[in-house]
C-alpha positions in Angstrom: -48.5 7.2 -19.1 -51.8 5.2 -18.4 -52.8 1.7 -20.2 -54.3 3.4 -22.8 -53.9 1.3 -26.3 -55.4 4.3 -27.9 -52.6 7.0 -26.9 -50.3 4.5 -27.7 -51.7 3.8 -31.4 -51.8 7.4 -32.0 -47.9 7.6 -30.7 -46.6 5.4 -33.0 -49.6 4.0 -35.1 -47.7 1.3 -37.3 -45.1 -0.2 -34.8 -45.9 -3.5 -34.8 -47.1 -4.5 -31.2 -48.0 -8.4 -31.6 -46.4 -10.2 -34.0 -48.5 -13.8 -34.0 -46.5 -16.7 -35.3 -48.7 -19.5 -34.6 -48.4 -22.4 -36.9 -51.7 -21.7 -39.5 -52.4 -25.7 -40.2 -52.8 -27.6 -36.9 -50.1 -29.8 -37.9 -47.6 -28.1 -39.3 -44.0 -28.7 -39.4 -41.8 -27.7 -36.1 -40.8 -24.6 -36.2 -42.6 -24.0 -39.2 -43.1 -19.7 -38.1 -46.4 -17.9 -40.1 -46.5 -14.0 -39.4 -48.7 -12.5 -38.8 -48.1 -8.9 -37.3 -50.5 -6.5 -36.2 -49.4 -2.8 -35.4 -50.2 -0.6 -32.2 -53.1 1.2 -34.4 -54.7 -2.6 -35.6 -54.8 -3.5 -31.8 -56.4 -0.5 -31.3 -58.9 -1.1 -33.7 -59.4 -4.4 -32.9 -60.5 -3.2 -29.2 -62.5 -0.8 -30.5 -64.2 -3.0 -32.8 -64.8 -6.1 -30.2 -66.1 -3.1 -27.3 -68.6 -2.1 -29.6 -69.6 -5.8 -30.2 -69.6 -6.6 -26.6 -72.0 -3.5 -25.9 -74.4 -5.1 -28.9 -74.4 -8.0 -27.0 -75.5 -6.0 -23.6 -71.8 -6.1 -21.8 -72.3 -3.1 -19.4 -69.8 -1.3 -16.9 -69.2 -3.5 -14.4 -69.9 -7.0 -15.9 -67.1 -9.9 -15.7 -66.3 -11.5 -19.0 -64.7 -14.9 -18.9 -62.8 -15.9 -21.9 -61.4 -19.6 -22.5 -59.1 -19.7 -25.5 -55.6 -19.9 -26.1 -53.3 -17.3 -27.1 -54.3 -15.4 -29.4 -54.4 -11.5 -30.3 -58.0 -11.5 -29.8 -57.6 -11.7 -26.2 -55.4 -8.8 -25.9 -58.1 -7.1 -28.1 -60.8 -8.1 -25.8 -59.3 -7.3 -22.6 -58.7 -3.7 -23.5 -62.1 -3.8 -25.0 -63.4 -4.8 -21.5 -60.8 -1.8 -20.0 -62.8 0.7 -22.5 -66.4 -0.9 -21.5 -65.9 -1.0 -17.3 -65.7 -4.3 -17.6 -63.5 -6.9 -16.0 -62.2 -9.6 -18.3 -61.4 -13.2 -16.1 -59.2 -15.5 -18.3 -59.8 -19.2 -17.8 -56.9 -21.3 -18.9 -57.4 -24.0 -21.5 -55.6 -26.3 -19.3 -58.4 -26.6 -16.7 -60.1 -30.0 -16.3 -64.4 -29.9 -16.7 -63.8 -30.6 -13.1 -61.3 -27.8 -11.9 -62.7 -24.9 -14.8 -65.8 -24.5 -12.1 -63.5 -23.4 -9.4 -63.4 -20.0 -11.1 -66.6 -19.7 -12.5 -67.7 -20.6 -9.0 -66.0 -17.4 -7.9 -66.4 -15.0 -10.3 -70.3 -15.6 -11.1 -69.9 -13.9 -14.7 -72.3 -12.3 -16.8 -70.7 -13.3 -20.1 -68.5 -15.9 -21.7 -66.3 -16.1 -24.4 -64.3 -19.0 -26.2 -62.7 -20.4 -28.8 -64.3 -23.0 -30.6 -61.6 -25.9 -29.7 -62.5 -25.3 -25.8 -66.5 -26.3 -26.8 -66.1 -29.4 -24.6 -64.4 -28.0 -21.5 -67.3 -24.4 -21.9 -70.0 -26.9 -21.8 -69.3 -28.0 -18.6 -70.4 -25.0 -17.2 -73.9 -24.4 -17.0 -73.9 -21.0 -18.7 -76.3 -19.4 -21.0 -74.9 -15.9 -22.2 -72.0 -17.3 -24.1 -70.2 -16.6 -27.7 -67.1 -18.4 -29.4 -64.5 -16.0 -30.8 -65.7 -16.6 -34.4 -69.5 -15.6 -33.6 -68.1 -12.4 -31.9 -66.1 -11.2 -34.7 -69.6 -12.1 -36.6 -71.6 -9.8 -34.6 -72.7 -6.1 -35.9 -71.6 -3.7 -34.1 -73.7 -0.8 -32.7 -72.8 2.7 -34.8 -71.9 4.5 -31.5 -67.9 4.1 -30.8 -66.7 2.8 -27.8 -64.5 5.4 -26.1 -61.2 5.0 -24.9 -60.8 4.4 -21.0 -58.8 6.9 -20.3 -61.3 9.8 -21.8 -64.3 8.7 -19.6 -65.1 10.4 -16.5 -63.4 8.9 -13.4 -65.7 6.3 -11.9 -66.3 4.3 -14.5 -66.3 1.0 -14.3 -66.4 1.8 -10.3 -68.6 -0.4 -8.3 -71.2 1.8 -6.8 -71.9 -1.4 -4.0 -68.4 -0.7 -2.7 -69.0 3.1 -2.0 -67.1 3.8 -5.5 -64.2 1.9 -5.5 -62.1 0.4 -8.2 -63.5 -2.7 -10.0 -60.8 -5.1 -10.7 -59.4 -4.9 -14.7 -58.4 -8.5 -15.1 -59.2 -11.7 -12.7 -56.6 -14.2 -13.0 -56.5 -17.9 -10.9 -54.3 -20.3 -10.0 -53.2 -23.3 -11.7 -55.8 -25.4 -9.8 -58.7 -23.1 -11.0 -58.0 -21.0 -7.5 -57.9 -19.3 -5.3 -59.1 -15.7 -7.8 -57.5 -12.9 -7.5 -58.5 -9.2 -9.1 -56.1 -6.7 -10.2 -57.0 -2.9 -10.6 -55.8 -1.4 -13.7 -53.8 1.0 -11.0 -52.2 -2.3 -9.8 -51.9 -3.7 -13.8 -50.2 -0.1 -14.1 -48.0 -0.5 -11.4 -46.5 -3.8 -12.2 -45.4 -2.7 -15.8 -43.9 0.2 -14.1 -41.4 -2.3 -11.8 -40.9 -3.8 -14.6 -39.3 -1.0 -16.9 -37.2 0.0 -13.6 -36.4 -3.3 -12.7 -34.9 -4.3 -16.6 -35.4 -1.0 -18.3 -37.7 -2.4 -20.7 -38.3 0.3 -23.9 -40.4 0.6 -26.6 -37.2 -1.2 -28.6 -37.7 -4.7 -27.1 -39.2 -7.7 -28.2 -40.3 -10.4 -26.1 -41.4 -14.2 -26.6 -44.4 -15.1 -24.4 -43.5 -18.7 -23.1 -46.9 -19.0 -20.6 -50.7 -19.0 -21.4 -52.2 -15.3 -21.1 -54.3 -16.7 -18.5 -51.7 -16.3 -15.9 -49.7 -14.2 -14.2 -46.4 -14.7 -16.3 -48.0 -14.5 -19.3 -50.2 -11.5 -18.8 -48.5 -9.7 -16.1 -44.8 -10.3 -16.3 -44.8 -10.3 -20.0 -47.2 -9.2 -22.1 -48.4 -5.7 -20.3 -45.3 -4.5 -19.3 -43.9 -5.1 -23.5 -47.0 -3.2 -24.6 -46.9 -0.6 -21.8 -43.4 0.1 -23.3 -44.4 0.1 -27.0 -42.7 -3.0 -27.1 -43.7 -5.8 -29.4 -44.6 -9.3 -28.3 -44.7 -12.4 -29.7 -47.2 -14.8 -29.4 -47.8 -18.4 -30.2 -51.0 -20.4 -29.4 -49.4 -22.8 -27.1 -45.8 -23.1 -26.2 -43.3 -24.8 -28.6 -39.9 -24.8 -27.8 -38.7 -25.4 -31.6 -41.1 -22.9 -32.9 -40.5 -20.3 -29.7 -36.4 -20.5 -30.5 -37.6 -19.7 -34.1 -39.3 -16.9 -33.5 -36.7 -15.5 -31.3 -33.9 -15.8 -33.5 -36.3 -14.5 -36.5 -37.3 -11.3 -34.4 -34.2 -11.0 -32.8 -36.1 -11.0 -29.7 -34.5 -9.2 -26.7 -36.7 -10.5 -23.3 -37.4 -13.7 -22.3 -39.5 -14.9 -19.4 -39.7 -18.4 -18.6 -41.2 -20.7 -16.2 -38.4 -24.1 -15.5 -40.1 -26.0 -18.0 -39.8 -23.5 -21.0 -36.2 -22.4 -20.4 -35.0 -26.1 -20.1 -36.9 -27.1 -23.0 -35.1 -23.6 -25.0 -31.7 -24.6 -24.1 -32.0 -28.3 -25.4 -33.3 -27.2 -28.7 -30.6 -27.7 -31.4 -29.0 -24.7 -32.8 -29.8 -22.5 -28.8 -26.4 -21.3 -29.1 -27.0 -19.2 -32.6 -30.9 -18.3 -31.3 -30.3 -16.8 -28.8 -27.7 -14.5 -29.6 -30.1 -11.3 -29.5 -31.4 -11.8 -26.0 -30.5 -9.2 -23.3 -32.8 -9.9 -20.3 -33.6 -13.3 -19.6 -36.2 -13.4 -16.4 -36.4 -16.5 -14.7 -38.8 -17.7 -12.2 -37.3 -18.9 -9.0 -37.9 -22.3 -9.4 -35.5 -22.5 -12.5 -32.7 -24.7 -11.4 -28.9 -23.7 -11.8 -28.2 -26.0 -14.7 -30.9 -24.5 -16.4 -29.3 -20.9 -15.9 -26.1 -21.7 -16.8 -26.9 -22.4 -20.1 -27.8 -19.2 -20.6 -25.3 -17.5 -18.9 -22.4 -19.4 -20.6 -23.7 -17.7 -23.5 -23.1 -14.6 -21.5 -27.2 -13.6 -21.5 -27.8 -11.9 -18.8 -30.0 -13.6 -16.7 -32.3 -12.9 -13.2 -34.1 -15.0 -10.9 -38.1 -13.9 -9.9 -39.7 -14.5 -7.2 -43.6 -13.7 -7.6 -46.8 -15.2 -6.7 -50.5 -15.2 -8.4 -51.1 -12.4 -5.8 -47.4 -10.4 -6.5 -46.5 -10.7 -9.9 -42.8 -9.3 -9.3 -41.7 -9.4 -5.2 -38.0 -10.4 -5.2 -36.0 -9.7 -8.0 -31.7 -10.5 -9.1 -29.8 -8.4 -10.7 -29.5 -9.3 -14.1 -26.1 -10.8 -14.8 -23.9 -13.1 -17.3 -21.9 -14.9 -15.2 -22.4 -17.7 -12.7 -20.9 -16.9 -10.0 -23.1 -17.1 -7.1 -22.3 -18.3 -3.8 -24.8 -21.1 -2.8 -24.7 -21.4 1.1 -27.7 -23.8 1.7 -30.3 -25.9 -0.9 -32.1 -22.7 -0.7 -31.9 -20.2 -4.0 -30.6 -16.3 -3.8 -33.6 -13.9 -5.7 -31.9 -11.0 -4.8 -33.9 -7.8 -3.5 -37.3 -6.5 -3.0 -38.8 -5.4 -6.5 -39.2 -1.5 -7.1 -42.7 -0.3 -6.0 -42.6 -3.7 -3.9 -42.2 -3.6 0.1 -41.0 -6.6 1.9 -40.3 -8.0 5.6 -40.4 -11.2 7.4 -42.3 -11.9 10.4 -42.0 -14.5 13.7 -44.7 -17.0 14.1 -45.7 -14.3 16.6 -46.1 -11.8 14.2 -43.4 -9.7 15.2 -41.4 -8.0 12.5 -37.8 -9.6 12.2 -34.7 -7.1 11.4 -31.6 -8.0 9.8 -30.3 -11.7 9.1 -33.2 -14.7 9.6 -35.7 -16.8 9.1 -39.6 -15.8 9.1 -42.6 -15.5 7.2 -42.9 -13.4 4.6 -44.8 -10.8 3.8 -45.7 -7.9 0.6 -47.3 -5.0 0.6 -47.6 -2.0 -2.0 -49.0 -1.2 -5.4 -48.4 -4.3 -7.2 -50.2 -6.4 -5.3 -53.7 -7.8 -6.4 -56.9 -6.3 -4.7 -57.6 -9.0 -3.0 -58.9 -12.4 -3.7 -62.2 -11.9 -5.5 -64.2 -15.1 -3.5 -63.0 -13.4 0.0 -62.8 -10.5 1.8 -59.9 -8.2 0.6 -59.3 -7.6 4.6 -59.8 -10.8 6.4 -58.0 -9.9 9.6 -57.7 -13.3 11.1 -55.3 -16.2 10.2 -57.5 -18.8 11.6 -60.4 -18.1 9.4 -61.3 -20.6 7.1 -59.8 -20.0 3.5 -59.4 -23.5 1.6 -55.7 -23.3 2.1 -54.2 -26.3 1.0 -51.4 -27.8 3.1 -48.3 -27.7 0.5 -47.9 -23.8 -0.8 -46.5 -23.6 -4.3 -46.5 -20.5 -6.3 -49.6 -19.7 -8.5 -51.1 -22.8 -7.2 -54.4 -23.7 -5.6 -52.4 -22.3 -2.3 -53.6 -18.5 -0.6 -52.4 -16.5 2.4 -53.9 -13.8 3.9 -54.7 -10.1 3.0 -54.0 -8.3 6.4 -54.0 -4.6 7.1 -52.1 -3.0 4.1 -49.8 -6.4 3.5 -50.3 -9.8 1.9 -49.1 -12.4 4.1 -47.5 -15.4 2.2 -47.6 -18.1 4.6 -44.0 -18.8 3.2 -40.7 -19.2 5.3 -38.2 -17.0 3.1 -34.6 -16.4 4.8 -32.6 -12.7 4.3 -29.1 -12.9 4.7 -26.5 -10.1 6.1 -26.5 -8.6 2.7 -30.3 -8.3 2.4 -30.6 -10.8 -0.3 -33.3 -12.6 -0.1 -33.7 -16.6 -0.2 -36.1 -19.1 -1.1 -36.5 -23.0 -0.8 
């Protein structure tokens, strides 16, 4: 299989792969639910339709596209639009001050901008001329020639001939402080939705709530792809309600949920959690999700895993999924189980020196689901004293960065392993 939207609209052309339940009127009611569904084939379309557009408007292999909206379908369709052109797409989250939104644009020096029309004031900020909103896209006439699909041009494209051929990056994603930048291959993209159907043996049955802007990492990576690599459908609201995201679950008889802290907690003290949730088999928690927060779920007996991952690693440590709470706690650190499939792990001394067995160290990734590399920095920096804007407190998906050395992403992060090989963070 490859991320092509195209073989998958001609697989199964009217299975509906986003179903968008944004409220239409800005302010109506909670948990007021308006459908809109749009099948594998629409999508399709859609990328066809905004590819040509971007192509009218001179977007060539091998430009970066930032795009500054909320969710919306339109950013799926314009990301495999950019995947069809050579292009790499860069979403900029909504939630970036005028101050912090430079950081990435900084970095990623792009050749076009898109956004919608409620981000005006933080897109003026930057001093950018080549820019469209959503609505003037959609207005634009599209050249007659068709787009075609990624996966039926001739290997190379979208390759940067400046790096001797090699892969450009797919999507561009930062972290929550506008950086550090990190590019992901469509390989790597690929890779991750494949860990994820081993990891939770995701299908094209499920149906998943997205709970985090598609400008991140648990959005885009941990949710949305790996749902529409499957033939999955997801659905999608603007911005994050609880009321209206327990609505939608219990409407769609949702199946996947993958949640940050804030979103589970805020799900489980909805009224009327108990009944909503009744459909949900997989519920993927990041590993800062407390234990009070889990147990809710689990005395419900959803099955529930903790995930460790990082801006860099989407998926790195993984549970087992399980109903019941019966874990062991041995310090005020929290058990995230195992290395991820397609994920390869070890911890190191502050000498470098691999540890084996039982301990304490610093730990380190390597394999194909990593990111490329950090897009403002050499993908191979060789030297942990080099100046990198590290901050001093590292926090996942944060302004924090570690170091891409020799084939492995070093963290920075003290992880312990225990005599089982489960893994543990703080």
């Amino acid at each position: 299989m490859t991320l092509s939207l195209a073989r998958r609209a001609e697989r199964f052309p009217d299975r509906p792969a986003v179903v968008d339940v944004s409220e239409e009127r800005l302010y109506a009611p909670a948990e007021t639910v308006h459908e809109d569904r749009v099948s594998y084939a629409e999508l399709s379309r859609l990328a066809a339709e905004t590819a040509a557009r971007l192509s009218t408007l001179e977007v060539d292999a091998g430009d970066t596209v930032c795009l500054v909206t909320r969710n919306r379908v339109a950013s799926l369709a314009l990301l495999f639009a950019c995947r069809r052109l050579g292009a790499t797409l860069a979403p900029i989250s909504h939630l970036l001050t005028p101050v912090t939104v430079e950081r990435p644009f900084d970095a990623l020096e792009p050749e076009f901008v898109v956004a919608e029309a409620a981000q005006r004031d933080l897109v003026r900020s930057i001093p950018f001329d080549r820019s469209v909103t959503l609505e003037e896209l959609a207005a634009v006439d599209p050249n007659d020639d068709p787009v075609t699909d990624a996966d039926d041009v001739a290997v190379g494209a979208g390759s940067d001939s400046a790096t001797g051929g090699a892969e450009r990056p797919l999507v561009c994603l930062h972290g929550e402080g506008g950086r550090p930048v990190v590019g992901y291959t469509a390989r790597a993209l690929e890779w991750n939705c494949i860990t994820s159907l081993v990891a939770w043996g995701l299908s094209g049955t499920d149906v998943g709530t997205l709970t985090a802007p598609l400008s991140t990492v648990g959005g885009l990576v941990r949710t949305a792809f790996p749902l529409l690599y499957a033939g999955g459908r997801l659905l999608l609201d603007r911005a994050f309600d609880p009321g209206d995201a327990l609505a939608a679950i219990e409407n769609e008889r949702a199946t996947v949920l993958v949640g940050r802290r804030s979103a589970l907690r805020d799900l489980a003290a909805e009224s009327g959690f108990d009944d909503a949730v009744d459909s949900l088999e997989r519920v993927l928690a990041d590993a800062s999700v407390p234990d009070d927060v889990i147990a809710a779920y689990r005395k419900l007996d959803v099955p529930v895993a903790r995930v460790y991952g990082r801006l860099e690693c989407p998926i790195a440590l993984c549970e087992p999924l399980k109903a019941s709470s019966d874990d062991e706690r041995t310090g005020e650190d929290t058990p995230v189980g195992y290395p991820a499939p397609d994920c390869r792990v070890c911890l190191v001394d502050e000498a470098g020196d691999v540890l084996e067995g039982a301990g304490t160290g610093r730990l380190q990734l390597a394999g194909p689901v990593l990111a490329d590399g950090y897009v403002d920095a050499p993908v191979e920096t060789g030297d942990r004293d080099a100046p990198d804007d590290r901050t001093d407190g590292r926090s996942d998906e944060t302004g924090d960065r570690g170091d891409f050395v020799n084939g492995w992403f070093d963290t920075g992060r003290s992880v312990r392993r225990d005599v089982t090989g489960t893994y543990y963070v703080d």
